[in-house]
Predicted model as a PDB file, atoms N, CA, C, CB and O in Angstrom, pLDDT in the B-factor column:
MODEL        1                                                                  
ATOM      1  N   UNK A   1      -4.894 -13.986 -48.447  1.00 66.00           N  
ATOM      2  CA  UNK A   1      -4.593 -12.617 -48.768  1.00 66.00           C  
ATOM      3  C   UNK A   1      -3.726 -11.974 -47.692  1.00 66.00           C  
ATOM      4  CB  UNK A   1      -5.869 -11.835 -48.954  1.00 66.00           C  
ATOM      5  O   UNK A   1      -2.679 -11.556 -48.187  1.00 66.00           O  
ATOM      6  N   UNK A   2      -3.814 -11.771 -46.448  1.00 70.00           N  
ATOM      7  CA  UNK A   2      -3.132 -11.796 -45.213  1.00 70.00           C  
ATOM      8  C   UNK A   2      -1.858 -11.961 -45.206  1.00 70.00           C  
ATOM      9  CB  UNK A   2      -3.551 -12.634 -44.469  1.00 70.00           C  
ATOM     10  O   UNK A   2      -1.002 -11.142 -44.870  1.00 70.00           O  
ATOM     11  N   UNK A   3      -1.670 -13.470 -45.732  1.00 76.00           N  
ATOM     12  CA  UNK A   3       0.119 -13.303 -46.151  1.00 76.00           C  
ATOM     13  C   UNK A   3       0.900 -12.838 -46.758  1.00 76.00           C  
ATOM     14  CB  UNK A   3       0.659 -13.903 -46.469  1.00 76.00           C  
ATOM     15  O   UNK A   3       2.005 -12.407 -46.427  1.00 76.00           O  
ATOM     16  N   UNK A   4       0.060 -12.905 -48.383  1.00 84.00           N  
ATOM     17  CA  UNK A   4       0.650 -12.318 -49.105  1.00 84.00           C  
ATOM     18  C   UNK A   4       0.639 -10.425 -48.786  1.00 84.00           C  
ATOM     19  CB  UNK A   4       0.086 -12.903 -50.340  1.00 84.00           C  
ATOM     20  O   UNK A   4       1.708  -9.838 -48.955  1.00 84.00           O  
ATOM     21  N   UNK A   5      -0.359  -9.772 -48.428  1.00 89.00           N  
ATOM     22  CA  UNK A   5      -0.029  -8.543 -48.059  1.00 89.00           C  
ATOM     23  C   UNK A   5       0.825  -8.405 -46.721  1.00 89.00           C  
ATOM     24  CB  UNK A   5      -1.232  -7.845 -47.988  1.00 89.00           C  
ATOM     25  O   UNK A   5       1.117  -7.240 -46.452  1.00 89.00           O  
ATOM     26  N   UNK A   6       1.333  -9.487 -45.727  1.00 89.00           N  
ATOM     27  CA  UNK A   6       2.729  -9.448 -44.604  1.00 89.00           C  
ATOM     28  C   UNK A   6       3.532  -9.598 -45.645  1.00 89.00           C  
ATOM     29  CB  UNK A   6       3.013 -10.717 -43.264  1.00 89.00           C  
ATOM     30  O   UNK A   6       4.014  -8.511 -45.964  1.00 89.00           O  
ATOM     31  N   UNK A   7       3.909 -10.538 -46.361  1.00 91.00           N  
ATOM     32  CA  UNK A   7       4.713 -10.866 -47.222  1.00 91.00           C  
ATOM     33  C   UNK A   7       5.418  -9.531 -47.967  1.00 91.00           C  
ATOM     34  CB  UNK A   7       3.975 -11.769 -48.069  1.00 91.00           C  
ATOM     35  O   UNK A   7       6.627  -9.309 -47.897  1.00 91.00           O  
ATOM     36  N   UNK A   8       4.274  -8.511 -48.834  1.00 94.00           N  
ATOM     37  CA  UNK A   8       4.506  -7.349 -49.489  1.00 94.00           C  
ATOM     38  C   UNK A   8       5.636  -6.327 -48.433  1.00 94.00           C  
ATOM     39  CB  UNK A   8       2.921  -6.667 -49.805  1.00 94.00           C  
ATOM     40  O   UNK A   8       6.772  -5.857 -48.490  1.00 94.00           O  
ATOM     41  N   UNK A   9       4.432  -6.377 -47.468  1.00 96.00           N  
ATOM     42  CA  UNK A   9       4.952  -5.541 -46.127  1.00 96.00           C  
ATOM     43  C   UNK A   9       6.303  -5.780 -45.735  1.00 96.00           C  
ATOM     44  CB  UNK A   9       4.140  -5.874 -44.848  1.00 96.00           C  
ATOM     45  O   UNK A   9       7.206  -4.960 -45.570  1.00 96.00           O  
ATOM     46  N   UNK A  10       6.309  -6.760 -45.635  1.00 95.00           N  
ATOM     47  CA  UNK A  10       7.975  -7.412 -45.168  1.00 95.00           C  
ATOM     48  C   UNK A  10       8.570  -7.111 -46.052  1.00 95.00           C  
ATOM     49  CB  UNK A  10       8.346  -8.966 -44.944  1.00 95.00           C  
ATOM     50  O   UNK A  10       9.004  -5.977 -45.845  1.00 95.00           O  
ATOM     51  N   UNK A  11       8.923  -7.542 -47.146  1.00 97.00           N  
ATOM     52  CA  UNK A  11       9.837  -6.617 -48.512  1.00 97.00           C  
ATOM     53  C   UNK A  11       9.515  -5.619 -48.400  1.00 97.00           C  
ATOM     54  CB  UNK A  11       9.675  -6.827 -50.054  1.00 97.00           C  
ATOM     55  O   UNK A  11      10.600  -5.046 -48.297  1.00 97.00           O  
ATOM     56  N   UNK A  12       8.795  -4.892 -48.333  1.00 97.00           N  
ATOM     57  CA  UNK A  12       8.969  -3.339 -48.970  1.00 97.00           C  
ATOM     58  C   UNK A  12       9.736  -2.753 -47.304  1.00 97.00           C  
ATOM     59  CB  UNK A  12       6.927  -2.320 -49.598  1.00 97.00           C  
ATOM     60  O   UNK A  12      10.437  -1.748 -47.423  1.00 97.00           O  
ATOM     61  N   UNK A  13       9.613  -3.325 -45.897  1.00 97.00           N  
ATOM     62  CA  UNK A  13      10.407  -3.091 -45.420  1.00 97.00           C  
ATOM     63  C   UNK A  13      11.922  -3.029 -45.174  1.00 97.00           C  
ATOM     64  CB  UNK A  13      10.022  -3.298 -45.105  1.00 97.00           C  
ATOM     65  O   UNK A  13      12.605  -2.216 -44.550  1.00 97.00           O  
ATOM     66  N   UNK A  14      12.291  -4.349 -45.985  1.00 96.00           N  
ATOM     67  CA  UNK A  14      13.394  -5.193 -45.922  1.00 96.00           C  
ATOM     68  C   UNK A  14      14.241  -4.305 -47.048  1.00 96.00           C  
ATOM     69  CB  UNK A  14      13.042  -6.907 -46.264  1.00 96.00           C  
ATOM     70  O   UNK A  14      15.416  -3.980 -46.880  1.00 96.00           O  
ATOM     71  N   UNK A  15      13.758  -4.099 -47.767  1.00 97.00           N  
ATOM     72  CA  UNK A  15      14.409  -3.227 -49.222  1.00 97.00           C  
ATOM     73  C   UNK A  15      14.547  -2.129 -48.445  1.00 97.00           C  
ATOM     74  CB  UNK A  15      13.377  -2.913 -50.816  1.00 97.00           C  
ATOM     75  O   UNK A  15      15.737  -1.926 -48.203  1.00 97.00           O  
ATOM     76  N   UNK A  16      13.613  -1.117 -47.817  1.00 97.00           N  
ATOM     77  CA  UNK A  16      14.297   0.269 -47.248  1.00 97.00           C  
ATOM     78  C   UNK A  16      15.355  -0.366 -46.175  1.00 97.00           C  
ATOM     79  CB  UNK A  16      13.037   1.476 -46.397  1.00 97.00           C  
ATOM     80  O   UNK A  16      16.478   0.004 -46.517  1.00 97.00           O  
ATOM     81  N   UNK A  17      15.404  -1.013 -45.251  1.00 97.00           N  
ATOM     82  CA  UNK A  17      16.424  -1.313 -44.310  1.00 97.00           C  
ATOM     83  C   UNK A  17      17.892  -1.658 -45.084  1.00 97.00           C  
ATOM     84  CB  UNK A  17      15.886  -2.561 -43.408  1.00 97.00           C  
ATOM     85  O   UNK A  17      18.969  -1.144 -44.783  1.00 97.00           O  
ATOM     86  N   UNK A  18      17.704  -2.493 -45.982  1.00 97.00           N  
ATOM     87  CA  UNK A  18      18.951  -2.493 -47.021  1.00 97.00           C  
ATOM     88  C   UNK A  18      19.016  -1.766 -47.733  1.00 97.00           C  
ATOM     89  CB  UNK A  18      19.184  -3.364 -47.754  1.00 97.00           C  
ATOM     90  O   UNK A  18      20.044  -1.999 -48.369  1.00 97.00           O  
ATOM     91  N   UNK A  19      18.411  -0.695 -48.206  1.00 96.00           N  
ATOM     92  CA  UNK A  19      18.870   0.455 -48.961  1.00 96.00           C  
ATOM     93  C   UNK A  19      20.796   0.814 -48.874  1.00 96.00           C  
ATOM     94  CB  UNK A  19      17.873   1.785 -48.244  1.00 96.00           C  
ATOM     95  O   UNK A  19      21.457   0.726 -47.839  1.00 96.00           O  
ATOM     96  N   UNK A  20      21.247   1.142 -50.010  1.00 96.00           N  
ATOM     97  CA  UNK A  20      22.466   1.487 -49.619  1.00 96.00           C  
ATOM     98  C   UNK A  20      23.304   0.132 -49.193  1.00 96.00           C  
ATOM     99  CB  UNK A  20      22.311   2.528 -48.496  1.00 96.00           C  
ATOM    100  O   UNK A  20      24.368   0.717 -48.990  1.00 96.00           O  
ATOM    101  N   UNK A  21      23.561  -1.027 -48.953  1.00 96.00           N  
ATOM    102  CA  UNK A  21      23.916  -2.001 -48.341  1.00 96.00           C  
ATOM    103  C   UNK A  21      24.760  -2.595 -49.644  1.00 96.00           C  
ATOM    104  CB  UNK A  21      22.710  -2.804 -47.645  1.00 96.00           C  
ATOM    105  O   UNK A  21      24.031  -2.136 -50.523  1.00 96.00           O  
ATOM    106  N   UNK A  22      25.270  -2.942 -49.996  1.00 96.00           N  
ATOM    107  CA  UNK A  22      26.481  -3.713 -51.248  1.00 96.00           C  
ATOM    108  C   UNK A  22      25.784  -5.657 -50.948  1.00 96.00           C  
ATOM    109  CB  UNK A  22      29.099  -3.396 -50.436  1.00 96.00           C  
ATOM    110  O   UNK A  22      26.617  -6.559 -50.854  1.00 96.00           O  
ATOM    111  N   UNK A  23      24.622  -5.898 -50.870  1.00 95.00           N  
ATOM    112  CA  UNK A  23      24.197  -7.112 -50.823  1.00 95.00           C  
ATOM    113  C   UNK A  23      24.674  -8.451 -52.214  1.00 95.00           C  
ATOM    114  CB  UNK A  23      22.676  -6.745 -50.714  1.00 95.00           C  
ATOM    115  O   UNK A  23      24.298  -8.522 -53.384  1.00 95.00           O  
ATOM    116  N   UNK A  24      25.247  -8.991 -51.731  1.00 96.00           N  
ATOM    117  CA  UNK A  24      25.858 -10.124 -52.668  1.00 96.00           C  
ATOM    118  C   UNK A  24      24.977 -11.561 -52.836  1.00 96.00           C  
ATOM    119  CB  UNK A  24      27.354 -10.533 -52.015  1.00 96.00           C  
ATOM    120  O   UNK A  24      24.338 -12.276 -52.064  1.00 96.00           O  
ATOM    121  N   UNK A  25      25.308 -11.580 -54.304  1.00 97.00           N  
ATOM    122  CA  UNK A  25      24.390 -12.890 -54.715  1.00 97.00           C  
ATOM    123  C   UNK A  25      25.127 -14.145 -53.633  1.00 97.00           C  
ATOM    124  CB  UNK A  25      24.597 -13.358 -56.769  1.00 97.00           C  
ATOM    125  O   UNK A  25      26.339 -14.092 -53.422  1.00 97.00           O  
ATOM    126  N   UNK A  26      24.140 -15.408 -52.900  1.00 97.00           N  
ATOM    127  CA  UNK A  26      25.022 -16.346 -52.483  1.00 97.00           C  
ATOM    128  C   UNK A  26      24.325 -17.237 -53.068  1.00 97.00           C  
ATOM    129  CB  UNK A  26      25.364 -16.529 -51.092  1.00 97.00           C  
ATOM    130  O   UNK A  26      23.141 -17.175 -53.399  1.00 97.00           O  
ATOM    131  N   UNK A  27      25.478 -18.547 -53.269  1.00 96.00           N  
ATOM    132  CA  UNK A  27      24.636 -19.723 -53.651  1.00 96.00           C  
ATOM    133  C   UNK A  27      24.394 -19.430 -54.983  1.00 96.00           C  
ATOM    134  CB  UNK A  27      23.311 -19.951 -52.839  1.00 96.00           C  
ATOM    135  O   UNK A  27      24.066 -20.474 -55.547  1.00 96.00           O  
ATOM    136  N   UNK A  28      24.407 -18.323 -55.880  1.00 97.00           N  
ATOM    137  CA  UNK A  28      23.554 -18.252 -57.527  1.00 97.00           C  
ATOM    138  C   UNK A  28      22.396 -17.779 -57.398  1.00 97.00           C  
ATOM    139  CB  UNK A  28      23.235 -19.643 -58.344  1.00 97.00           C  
ATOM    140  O   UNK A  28      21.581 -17.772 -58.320  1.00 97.00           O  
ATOM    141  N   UNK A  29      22.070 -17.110 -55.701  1.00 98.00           N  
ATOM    142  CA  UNK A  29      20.941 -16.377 -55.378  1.00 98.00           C  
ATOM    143  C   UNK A  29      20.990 -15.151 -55.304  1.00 98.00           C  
ATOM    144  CB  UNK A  29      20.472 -16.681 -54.408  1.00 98.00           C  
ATOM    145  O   UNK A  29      21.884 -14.766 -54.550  1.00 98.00           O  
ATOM    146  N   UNK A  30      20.207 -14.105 -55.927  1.00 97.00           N  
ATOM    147  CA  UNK A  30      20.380 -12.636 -55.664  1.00 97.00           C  
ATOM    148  C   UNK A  30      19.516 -12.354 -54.116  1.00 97.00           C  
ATOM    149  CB  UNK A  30      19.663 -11.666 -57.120  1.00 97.00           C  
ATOM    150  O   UNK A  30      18.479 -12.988 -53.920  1.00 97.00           O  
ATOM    151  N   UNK A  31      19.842 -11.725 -53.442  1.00 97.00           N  
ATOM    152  CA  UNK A  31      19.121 -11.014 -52.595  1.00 97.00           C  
ATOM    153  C   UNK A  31      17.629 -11.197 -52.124  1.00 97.00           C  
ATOM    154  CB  UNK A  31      19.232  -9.973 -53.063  1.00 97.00           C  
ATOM    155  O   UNK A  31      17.141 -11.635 -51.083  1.00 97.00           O  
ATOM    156  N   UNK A  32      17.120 -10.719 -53.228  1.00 97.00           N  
ATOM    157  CA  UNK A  32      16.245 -10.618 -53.130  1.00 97.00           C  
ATOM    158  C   UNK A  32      15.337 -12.361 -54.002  1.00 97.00           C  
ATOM    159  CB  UNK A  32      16.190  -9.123 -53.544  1.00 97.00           C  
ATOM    160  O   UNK A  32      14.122 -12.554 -53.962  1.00 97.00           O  
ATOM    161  N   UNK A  33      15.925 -12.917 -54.388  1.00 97.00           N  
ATOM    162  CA  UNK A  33      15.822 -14.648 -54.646  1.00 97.00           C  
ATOM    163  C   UNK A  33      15.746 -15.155 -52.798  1.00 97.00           C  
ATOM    164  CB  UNK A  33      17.743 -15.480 -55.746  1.00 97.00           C  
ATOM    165  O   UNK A  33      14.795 -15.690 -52.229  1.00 97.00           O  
ATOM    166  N   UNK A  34      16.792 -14.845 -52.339  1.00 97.00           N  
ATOM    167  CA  UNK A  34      16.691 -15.253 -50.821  1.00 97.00           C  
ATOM    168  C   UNK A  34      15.723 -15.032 -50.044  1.00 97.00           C  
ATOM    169  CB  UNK A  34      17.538 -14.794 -50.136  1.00 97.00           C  
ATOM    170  O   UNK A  34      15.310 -15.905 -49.281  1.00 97.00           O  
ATOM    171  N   UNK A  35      15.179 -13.768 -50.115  1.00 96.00           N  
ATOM    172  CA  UNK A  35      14.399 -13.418 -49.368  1.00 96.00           C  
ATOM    173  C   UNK A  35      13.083 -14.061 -49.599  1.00 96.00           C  
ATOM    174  CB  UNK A  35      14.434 -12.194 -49.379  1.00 96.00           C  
ATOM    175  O   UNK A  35      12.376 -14.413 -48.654  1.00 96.00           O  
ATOM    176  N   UNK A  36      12.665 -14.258 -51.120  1.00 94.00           N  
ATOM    177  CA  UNK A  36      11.477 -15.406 -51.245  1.00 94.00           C  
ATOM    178  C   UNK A  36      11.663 -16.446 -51.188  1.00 94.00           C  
ATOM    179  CB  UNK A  36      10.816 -15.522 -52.191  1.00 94.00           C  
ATOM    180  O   UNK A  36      10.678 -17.146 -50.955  1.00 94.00           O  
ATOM    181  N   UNK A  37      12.795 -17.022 -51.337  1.00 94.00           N  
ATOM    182  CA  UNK A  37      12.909 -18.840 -50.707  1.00 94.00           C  
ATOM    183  C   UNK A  37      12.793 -18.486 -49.391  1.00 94.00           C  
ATOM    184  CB  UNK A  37      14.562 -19.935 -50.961  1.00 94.00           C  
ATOM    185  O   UNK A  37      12.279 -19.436 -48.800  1.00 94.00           O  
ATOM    186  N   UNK A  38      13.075 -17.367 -48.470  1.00 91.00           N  
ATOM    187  CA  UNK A  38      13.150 -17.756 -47.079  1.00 91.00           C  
ATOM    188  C   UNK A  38      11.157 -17.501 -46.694  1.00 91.00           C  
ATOM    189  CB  UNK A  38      14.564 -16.483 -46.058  1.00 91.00           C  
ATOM    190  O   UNK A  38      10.533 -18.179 -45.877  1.00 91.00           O  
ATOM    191  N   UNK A  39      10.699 -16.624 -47.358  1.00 88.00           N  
ATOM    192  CA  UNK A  39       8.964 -16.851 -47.327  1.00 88.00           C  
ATOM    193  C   UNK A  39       8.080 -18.000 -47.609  1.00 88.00           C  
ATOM    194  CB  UNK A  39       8.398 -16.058 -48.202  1.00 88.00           C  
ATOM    195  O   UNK A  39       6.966 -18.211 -47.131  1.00 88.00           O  
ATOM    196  N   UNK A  40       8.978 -18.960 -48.757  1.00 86.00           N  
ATOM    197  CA  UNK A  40       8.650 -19.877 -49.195  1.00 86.00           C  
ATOM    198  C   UNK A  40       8.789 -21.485 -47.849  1.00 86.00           C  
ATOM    199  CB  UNK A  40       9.518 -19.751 -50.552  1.00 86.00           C  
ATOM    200  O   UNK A  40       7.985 -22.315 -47.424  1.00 86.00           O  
ATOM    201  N   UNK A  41      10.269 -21.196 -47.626  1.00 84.00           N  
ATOM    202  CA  UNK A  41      10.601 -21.787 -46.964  1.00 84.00           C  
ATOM    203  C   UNK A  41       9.568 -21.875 -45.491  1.00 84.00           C  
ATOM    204  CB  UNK A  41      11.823 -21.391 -47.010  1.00 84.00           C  
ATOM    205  O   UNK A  41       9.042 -22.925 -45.121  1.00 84.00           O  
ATOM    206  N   UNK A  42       9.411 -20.458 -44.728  1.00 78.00           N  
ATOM    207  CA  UNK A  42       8.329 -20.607 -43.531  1.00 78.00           C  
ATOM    208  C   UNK A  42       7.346 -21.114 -43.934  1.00 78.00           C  
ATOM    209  CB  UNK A  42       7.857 -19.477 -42.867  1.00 78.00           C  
ATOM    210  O   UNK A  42       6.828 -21.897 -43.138  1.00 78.00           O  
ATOM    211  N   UNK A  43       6.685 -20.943 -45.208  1.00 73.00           N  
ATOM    212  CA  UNK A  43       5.279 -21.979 -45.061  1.00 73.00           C  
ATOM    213  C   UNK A  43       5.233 -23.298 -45.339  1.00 73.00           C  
ATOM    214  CB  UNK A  43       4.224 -21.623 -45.881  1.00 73.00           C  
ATOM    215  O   UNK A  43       4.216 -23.932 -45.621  1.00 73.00           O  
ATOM    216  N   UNK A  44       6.635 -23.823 -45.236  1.00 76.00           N  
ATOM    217  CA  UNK A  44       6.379 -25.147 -45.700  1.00 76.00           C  
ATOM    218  C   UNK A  44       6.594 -26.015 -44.613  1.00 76.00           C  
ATOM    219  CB  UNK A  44       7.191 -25.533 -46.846  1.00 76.00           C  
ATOM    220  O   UNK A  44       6.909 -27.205 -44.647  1.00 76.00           O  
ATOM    221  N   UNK A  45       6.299 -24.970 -43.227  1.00 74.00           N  
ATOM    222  CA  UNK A  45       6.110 -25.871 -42.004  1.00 74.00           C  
ATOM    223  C   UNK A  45       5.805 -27.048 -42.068  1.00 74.00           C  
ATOM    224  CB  UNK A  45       5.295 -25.523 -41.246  1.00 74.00           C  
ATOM    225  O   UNK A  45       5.690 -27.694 -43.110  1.00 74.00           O  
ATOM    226  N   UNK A  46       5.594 -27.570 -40.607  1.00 77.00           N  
ATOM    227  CA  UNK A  46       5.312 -29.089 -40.818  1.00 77.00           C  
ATOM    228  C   UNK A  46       4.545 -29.143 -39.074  1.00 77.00           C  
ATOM    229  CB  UNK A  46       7.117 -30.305 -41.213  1.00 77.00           C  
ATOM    230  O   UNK A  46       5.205 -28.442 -38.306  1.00 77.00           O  
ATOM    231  N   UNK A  47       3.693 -29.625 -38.598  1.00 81.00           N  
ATOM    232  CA  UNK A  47       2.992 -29.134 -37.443  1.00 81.00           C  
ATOM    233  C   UNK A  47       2.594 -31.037 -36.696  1.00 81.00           C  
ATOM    234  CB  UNK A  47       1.314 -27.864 -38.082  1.00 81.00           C  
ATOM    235  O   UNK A  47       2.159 -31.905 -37.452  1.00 81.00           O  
ATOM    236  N   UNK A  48       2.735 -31.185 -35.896  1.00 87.00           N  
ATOM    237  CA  UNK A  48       2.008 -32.201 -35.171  1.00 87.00           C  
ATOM    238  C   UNK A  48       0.506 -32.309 -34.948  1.00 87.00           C  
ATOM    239  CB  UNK A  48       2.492 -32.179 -34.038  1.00 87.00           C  
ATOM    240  O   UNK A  48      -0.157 -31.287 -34.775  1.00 87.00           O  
ATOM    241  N   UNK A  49       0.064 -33.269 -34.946  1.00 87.00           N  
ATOM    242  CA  UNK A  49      -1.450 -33.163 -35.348  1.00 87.00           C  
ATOM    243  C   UNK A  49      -1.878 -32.517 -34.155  1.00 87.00           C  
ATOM    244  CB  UNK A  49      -2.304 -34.605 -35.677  1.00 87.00           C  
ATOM    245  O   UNK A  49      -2.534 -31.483 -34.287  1.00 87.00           O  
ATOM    246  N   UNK A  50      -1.594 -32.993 -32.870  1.00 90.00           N  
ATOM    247  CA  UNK A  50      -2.153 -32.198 -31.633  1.00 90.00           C  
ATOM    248  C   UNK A  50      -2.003 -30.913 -32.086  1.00 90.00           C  
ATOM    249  CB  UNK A  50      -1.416 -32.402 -30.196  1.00 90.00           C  
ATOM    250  O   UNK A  50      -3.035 -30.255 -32.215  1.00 90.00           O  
ATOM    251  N   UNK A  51      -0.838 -30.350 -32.387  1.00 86.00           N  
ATOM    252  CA  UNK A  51      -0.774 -28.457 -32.438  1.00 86.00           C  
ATOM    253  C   UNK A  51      -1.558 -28.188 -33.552  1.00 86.00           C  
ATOM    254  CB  UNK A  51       0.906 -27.592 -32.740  1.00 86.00           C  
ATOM    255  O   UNK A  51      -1.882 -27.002 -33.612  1.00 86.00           O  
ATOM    256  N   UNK A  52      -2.037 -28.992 -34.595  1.00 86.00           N  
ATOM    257  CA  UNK A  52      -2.844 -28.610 -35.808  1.00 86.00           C  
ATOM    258  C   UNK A  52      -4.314 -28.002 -35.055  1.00 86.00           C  
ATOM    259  CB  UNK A  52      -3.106 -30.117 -36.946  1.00 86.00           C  
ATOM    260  O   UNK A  52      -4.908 -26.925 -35.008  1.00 86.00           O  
ATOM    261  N   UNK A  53      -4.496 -29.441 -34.491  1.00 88.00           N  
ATOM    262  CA  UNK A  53      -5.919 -29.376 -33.637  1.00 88.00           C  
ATOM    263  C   UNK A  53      -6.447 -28.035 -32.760  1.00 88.00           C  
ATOM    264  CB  UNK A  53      -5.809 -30.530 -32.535  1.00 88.00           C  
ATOM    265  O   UNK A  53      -7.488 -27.389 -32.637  1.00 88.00           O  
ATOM    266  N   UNK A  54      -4.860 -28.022 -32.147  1.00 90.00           N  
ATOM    267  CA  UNK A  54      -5.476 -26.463 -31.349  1.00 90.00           C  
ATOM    268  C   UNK A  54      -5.369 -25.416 -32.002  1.00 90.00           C  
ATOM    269  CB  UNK A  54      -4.804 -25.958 -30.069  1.00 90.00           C  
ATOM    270  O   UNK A  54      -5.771 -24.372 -31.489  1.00 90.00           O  
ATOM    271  N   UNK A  55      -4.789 -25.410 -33.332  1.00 86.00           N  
ATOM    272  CA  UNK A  55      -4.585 -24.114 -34.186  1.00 86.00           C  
ATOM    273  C   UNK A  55      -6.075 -24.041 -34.904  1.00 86.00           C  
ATOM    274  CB  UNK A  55      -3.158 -24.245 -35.418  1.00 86.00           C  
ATOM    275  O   UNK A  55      -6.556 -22.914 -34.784  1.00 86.00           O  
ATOM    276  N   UNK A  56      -7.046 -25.105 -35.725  1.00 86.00           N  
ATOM    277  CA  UNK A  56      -7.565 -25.153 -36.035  1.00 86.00           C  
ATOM    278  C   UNK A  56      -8.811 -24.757 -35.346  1.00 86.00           C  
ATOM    279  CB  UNK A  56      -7.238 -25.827 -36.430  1.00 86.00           C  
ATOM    280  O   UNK A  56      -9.826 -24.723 -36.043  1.00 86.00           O  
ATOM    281  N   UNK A  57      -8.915 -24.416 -33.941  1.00 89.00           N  
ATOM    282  CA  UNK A  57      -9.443 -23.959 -32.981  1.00 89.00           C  
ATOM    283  C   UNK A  57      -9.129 -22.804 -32.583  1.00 89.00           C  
ATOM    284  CB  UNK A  57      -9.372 -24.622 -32.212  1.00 89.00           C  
ATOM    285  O   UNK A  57     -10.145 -22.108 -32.572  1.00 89.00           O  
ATOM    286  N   UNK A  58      -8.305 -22.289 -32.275  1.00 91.00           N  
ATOM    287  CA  UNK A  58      -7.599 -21.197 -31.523  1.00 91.00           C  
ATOM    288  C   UNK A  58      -7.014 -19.926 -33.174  1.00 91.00           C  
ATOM    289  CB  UNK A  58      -5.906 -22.199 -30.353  1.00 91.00           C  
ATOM    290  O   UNK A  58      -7.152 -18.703 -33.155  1.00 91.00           O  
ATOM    291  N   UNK A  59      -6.483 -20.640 -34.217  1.00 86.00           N  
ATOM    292  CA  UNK A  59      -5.759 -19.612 -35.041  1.00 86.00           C  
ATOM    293  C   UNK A  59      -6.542 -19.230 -36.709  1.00 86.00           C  
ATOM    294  CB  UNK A  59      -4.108 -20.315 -35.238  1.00 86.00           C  
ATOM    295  O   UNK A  59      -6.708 -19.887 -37.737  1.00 86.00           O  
ATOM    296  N   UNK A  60      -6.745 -18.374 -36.448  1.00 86.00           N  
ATOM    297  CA  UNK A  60      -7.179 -17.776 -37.484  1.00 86.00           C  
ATOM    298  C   UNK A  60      -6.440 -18.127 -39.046  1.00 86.00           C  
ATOM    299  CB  UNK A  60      -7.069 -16.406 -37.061  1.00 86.00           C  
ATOM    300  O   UNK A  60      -7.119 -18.169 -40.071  1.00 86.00           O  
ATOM    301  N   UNK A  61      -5.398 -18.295 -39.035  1.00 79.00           N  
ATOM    302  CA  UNK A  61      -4.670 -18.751 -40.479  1.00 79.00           C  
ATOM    303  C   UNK A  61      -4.896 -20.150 -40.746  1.00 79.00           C  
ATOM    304  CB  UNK A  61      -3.029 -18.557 -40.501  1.00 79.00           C  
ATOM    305  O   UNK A  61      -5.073 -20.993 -39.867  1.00 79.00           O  
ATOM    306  N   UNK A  62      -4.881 -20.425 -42.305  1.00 75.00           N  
ATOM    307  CA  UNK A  62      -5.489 -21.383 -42.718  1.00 75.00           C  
ATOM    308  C   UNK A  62      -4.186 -22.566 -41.909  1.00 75.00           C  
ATOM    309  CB  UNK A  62      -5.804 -21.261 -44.537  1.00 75.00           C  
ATOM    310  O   UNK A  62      -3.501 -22.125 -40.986  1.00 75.00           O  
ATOM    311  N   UNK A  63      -4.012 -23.934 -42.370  1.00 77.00           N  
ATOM    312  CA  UNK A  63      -2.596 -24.999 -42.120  1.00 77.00           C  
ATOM    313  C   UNK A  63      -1.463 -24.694 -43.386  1.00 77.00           C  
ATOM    314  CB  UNK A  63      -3.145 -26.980 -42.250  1.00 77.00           C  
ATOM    315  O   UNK A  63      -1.603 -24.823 -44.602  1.00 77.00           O  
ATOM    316  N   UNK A  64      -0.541 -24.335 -42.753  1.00 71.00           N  
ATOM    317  CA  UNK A  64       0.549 -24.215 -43.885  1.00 71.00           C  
ATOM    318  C   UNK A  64       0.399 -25.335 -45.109  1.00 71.00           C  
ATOM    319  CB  UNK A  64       2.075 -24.418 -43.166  1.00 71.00           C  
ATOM    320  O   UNK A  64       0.413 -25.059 -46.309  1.00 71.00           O  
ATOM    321  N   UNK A  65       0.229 -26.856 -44.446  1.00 72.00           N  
ATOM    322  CA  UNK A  65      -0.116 -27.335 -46.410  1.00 72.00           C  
ATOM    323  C   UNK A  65      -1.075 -26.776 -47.357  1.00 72.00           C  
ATOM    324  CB  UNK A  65      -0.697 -28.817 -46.632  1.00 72.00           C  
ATOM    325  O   UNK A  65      -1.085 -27.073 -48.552  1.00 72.00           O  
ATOM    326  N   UNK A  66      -1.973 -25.867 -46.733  1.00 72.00           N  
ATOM    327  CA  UNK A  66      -3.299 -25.275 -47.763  1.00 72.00           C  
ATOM    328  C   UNK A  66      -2.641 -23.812 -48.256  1.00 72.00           C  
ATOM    329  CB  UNK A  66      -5.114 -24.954 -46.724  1.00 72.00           C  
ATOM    330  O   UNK A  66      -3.142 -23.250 -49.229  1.00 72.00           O  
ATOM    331  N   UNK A  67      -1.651 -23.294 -47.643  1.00 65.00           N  
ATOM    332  CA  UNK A  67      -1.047 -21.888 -47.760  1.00 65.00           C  
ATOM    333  C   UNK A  67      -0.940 -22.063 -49.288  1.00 65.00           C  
ATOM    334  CB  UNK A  67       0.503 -21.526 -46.851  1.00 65.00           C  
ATOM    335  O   UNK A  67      -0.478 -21.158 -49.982  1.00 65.00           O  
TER     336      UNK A  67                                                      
ENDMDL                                                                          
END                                                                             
């Protein structure tokens, strides 16, 4: 739940900061297509088992493959 309400947060920021802005489709992507492949894209990290280990200890968020 956490992400997805940063996630919300982050767009609804990202839309007032571009307010007014002439933003162009790239690639066959609108704007706002980009902006969720690029959300999509951060969780599809990839982590070394040592840094898993200390996250799984130390970090409160689940492992990006369970996201």
């Amino acid at each position: 739940m956490a992400d997805l309400g940063g996630t919300l947060i982050a767009y609804i920021a990202w839309k007032h900061a571009t307010r007014g802005l002439d933003l162009k489709a790239v690639d066959g992507f609108t704007p706002d297509q980009r902006f969720f492949i690029g959300v999509a894209q951060w969780a599809c990290g990839d982590e070394r088992p040592e840094h898993k280990r200390a996250n799984a200890i130390t970090n409160p968020h689940s492992p990006n493959e369970f996201r």
